[in-house]
N, CA, C and O atoms as a printed pandas DataFrame, in Angstrom:
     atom_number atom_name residue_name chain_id  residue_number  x_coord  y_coord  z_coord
0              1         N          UNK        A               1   20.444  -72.268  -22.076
1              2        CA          UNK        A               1   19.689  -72.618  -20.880
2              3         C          UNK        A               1   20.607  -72.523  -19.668
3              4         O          UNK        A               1   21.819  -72.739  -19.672
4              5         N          UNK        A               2   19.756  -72.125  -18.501
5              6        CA          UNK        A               2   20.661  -72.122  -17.020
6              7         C          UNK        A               2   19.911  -73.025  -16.397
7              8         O          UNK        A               2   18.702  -73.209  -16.260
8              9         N          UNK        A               3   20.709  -73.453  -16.113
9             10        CA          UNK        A               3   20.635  -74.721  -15.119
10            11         C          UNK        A               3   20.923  -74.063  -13.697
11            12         O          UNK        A               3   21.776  -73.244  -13.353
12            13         N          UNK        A               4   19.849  -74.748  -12.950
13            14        CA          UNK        A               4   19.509  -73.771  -11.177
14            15         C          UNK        A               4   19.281  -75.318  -10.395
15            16         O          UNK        A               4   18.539  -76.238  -10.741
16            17         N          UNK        A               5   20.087  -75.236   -9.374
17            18        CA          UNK        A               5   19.021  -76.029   -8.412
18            19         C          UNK        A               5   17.832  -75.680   -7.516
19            20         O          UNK        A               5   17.999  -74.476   -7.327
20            21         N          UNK        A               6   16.894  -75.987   -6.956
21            22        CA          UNK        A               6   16.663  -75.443   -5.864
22            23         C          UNK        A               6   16.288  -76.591   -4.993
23            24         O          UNK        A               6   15.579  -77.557   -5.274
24            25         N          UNK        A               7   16.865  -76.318   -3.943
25            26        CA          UNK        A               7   16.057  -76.864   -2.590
26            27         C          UNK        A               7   14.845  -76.572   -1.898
27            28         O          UNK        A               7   14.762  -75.611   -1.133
28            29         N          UNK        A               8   14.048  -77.229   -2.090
29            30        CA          UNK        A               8   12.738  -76.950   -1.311
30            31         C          UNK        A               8   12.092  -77.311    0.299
31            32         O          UNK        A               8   11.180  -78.113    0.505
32            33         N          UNK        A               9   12.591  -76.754    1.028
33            34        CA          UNK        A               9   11.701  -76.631    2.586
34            35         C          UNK        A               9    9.969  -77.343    2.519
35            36         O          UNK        A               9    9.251  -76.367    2.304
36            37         N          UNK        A              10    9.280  -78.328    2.595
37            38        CA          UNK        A              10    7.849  -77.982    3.126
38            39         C          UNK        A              10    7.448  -78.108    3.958
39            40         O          UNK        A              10    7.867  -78.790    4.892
40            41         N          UNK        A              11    6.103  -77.230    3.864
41            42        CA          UNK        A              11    5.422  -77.875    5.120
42            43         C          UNK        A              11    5.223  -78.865    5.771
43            44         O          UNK        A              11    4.659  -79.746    5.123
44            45         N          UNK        A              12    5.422  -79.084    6.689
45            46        CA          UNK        A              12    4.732  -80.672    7.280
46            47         C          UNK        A              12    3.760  -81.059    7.223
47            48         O          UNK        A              12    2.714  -80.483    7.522
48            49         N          UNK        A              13    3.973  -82.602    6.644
49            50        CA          UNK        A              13    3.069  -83.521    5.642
50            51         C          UNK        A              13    2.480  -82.821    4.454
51            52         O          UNK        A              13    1.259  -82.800    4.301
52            53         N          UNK        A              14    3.386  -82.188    3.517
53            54        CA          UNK        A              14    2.777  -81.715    2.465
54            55         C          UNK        A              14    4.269  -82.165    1.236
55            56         O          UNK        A              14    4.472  -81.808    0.076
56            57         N          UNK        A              15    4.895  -82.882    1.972
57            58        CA          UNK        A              15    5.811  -82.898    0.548
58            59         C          UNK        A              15    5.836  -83.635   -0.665
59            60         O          UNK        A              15    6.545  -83.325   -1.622
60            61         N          UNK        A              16    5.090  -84.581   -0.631
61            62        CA          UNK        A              16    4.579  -85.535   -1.682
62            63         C          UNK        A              16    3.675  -84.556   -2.704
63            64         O          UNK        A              16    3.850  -84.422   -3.915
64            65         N          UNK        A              17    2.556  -83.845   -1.782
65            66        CA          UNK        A              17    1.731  -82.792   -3.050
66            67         C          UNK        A              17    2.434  -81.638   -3.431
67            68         O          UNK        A              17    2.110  -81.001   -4.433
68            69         N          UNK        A              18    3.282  -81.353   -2.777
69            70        CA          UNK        A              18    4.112  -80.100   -3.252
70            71         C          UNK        A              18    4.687  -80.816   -4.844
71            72         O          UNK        A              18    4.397  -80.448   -5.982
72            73         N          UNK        A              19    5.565  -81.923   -4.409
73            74        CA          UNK        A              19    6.381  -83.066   -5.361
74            75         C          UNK        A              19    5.029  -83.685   -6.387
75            76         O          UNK        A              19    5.630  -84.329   -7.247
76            77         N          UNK        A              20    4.198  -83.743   -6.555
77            78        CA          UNK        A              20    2.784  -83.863   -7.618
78            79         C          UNK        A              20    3.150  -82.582   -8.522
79            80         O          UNK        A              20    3.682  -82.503   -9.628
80            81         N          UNK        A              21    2.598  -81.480   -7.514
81            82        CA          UNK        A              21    2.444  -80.087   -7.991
82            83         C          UNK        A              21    3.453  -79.479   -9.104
83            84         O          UNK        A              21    3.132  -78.756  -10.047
84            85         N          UNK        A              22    4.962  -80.020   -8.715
85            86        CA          UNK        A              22    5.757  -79.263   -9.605
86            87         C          UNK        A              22    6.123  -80.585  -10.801
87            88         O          UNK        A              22    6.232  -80.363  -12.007
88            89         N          UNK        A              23    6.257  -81.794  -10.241
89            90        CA          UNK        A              23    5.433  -82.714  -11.509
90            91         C          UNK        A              23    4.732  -82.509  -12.086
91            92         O          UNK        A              23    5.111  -82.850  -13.206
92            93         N          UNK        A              24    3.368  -81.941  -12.160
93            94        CA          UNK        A              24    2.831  -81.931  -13.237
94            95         C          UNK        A              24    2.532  -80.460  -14.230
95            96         O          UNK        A              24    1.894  -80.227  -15.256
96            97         N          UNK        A              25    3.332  -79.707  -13.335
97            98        CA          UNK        A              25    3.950  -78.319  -14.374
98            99         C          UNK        A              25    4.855  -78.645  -15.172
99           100         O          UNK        A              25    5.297  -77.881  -16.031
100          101         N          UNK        A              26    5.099  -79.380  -15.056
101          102        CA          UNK        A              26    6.361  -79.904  -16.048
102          103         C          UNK        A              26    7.799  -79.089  -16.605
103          104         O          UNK        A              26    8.273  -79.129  -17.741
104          105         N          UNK        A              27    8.243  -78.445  -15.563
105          106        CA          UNK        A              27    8.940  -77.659  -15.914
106          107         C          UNK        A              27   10.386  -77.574  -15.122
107          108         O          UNK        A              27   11.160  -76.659  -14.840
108          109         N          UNK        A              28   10.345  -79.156  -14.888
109          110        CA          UNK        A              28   11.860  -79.240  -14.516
110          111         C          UNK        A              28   12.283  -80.373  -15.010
111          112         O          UNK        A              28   11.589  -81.088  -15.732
112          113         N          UNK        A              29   13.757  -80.693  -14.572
113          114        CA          UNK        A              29   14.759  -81.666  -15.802
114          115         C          UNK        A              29   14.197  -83.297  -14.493
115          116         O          UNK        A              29   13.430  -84.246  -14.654
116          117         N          UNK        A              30   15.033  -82.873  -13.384
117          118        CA          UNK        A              30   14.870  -84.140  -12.761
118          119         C          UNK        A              30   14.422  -83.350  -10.779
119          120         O          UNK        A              30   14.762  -82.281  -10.272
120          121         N          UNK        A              31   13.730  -84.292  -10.323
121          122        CA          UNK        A              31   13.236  -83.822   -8.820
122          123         C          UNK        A              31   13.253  -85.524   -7.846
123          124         O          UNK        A              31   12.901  -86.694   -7.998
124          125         N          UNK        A              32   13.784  -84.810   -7.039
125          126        CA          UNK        A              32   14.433  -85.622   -5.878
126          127         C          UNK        A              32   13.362  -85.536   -4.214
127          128         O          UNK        A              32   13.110  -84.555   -3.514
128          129         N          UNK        A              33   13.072  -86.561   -4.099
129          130        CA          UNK        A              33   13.131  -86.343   -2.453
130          131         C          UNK        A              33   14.251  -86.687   -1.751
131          132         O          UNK        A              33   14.807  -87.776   -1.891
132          133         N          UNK        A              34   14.702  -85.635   -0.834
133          134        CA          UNK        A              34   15.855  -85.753   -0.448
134          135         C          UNK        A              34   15.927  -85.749    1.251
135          136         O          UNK        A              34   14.941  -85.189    1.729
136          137         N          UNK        A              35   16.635  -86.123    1.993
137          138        CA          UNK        A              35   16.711  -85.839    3.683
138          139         C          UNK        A              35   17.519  -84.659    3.872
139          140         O          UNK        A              35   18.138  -83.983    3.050
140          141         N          UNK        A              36   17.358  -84.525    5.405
141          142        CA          UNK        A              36   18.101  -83.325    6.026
142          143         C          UNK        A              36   16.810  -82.054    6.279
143          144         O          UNK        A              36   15.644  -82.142    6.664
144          145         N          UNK        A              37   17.812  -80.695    5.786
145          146        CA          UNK        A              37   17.508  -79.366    6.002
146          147         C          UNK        A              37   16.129  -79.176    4.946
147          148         O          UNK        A              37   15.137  -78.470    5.128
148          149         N          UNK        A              38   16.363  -79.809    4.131
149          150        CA          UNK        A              38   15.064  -79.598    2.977
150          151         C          UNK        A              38   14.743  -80.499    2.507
151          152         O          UNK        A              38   15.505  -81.410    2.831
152          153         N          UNK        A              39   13.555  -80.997    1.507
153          154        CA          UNK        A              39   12.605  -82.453    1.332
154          155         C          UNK        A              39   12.642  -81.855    0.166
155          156         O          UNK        A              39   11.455  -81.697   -0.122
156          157         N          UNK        A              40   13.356  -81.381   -0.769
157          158        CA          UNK        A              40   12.948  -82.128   -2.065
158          159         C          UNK        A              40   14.246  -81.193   -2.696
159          160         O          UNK        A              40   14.735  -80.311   -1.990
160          161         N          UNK        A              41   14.671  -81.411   -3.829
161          162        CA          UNK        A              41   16.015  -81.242   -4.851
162          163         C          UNK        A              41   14.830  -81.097   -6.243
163          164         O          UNK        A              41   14.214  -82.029   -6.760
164          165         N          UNK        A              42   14.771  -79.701   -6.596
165          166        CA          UNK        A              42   14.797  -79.873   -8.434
166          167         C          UNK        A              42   15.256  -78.965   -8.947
167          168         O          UNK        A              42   15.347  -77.789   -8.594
168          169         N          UNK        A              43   15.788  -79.854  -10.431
169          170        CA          UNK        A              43   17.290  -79.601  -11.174
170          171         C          UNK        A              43   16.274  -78.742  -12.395
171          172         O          UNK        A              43   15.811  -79.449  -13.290
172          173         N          UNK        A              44   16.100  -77.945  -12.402
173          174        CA          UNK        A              44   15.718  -76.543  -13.906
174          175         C          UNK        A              44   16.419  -76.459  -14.641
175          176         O          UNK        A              44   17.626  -76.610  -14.454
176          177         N          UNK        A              45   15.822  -76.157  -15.845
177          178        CA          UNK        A              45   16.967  -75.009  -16.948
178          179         C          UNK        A              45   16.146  -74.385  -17.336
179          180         O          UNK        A              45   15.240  -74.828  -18.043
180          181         N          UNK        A              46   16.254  -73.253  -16.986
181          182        CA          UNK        A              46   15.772  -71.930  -17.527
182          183         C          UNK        A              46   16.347  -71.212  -18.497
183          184         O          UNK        A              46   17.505  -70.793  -18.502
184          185         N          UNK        A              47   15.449  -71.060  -19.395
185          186        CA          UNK        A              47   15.861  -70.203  -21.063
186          187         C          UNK        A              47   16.534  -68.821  -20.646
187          188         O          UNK        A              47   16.112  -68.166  -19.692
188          189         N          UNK        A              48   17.891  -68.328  -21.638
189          190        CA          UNK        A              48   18.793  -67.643  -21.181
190          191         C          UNK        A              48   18.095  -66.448  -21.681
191          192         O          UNK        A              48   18.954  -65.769  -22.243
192          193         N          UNK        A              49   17.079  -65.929  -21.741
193          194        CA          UNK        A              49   16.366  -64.652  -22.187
194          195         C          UNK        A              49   15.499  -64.439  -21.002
195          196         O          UNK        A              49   14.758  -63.457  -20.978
196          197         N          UNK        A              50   15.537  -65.356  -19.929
197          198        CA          UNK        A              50   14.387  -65.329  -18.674
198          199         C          UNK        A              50   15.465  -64.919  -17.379
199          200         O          UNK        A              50   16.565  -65.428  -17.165
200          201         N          UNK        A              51   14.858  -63.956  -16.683
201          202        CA          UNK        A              51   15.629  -64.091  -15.455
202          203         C          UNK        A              51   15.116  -64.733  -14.496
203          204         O          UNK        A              51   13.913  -64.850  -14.265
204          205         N          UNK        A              52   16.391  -65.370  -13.635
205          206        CA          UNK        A              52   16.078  -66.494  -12.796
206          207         C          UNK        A              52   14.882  -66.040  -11.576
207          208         O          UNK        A              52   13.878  -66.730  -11.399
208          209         N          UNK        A              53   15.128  -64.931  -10.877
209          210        CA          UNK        A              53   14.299  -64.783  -10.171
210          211         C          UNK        A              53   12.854  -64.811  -10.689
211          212         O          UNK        A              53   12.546  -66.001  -10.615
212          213         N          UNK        A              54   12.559  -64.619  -10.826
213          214        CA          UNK        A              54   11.050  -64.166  -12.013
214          215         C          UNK        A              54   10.915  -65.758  -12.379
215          216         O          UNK        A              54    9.967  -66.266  -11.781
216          217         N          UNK        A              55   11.381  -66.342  -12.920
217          218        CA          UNK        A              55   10.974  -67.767  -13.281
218          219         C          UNK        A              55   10.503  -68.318  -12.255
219          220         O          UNK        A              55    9.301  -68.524  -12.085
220          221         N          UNK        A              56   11.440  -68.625  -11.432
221          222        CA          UNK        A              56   11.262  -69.373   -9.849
222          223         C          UNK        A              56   10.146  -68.863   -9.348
223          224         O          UNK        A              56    9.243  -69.633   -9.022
224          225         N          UNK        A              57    9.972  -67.153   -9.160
225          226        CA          UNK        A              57    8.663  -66.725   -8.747
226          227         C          UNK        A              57    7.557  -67.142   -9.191
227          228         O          UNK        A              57    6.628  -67.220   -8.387
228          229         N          UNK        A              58    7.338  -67.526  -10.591
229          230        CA          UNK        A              58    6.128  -67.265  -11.483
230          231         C          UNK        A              58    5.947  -69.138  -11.688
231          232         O          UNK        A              58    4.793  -69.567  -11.701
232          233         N          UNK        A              59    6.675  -69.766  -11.780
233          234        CA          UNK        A              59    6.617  -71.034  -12.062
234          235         C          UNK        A              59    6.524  -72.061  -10.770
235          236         O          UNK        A              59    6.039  -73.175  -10.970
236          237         N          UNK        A              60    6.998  -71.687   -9.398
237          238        CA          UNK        A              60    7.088  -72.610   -8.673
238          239         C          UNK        A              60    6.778  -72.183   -7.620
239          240         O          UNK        A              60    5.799  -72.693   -7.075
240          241         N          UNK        A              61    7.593  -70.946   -6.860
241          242        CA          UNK        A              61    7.097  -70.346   -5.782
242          243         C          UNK        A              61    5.223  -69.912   -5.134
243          244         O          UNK        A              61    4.842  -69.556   -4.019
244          245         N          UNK        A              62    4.728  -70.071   -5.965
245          246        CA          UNK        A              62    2.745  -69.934   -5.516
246          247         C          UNK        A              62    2.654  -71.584   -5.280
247          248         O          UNK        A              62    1.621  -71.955   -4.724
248          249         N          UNK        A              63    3.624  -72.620   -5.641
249          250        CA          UNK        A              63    2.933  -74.017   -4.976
250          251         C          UNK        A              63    2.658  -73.637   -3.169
251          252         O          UNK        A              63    3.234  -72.955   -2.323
252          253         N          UNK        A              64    1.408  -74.547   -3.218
253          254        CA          UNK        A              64    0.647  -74.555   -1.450
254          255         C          UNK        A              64    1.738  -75.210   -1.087
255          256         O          UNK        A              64    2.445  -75.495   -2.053
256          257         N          UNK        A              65    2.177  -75.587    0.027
257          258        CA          UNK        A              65    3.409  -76.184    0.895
258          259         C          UNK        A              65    4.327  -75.730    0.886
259          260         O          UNK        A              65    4.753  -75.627    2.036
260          261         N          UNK        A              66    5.093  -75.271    0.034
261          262        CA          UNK        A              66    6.243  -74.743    0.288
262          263         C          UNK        A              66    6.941  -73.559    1.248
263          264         O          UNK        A              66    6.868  -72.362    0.968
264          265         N          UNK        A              67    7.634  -74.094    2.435
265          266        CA          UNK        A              67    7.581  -72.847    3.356
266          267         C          UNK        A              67    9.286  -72.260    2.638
267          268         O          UNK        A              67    9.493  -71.074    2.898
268          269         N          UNK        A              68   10.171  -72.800    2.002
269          270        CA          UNK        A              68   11.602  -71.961    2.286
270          271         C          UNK        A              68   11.930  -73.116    0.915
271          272         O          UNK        A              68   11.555  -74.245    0.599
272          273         N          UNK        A              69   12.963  -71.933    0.299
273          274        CA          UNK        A              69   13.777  -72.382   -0.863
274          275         C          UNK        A              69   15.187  -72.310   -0.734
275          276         O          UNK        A              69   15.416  -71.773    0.350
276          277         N          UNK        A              70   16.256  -72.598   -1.328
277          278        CA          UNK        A              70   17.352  -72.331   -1.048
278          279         C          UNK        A              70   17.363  -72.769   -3.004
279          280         O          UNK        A              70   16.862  -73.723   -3.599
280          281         N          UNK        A              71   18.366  -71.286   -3.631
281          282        CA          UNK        A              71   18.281  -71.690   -5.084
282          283         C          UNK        A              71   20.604  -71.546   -5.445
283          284         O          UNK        A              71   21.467  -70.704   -5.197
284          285         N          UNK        A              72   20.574  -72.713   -6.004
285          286        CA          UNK        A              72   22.048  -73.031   -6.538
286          287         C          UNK        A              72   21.933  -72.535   -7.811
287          288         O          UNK        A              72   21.097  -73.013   -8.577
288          289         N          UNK        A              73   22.677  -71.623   -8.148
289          290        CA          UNK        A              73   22.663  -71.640   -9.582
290          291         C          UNK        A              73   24.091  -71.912   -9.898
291          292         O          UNK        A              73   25.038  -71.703   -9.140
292          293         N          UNK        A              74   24.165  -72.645  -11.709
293          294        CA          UNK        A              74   25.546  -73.231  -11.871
294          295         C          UNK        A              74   25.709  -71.855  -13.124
295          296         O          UNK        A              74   25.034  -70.952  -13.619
296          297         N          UNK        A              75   27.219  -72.504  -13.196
297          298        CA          UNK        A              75   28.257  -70.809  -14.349
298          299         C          UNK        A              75   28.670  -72.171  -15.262
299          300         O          UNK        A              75   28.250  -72.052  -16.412
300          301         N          UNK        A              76   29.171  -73.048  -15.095
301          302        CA          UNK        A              76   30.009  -73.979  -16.386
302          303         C          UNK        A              76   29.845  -75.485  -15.652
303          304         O          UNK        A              76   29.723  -75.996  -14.538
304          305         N          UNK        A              77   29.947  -75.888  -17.333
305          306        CA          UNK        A              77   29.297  -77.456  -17.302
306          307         C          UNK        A              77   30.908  -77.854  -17.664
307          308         O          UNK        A              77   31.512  -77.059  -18.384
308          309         N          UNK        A              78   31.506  -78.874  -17.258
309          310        CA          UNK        A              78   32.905  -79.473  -17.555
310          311         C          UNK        A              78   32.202  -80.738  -18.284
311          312         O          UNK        A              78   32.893  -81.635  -18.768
């Protein structure tokens, strides 16, 4: 599994249903509301036979609200 962050941008007054939305896909480890540049933090692992782009596209990116992503991906766990 790869483990990705992404940061999520939303729309205004939509970040709570965005934060429902990818709750109840169930397809991340842990999700954060967070301050600053972006309103929300979630921590993925994506199966190492999937490429990352394509996941993110197909799994999260069509949520309504979301205007901008910013995606971390990690190489080694210490």
């Amino acid at each position: 599994m790869n483990c990705v962050f992404v940061q999520i941008r939303c729309k205004p007054a939509t970040a709570y249903k965005v934060a429902e939305a990818i709750a109840l896909r169930e397809i991340h480890s842990e999700l954060y509301s967070t301050s600053g540049e972006y309103d929300l933090l979630v921590k993925l692992y994506i199966p190492k036979d999937k490429d990352v782009g394509l996941y993110i596209n197909d799994n999260l990116l069509d949520i309504e609200g979301i205007e901008r992503t910013l995606t971390t991906l990690t190489f080694r766990t210490f």
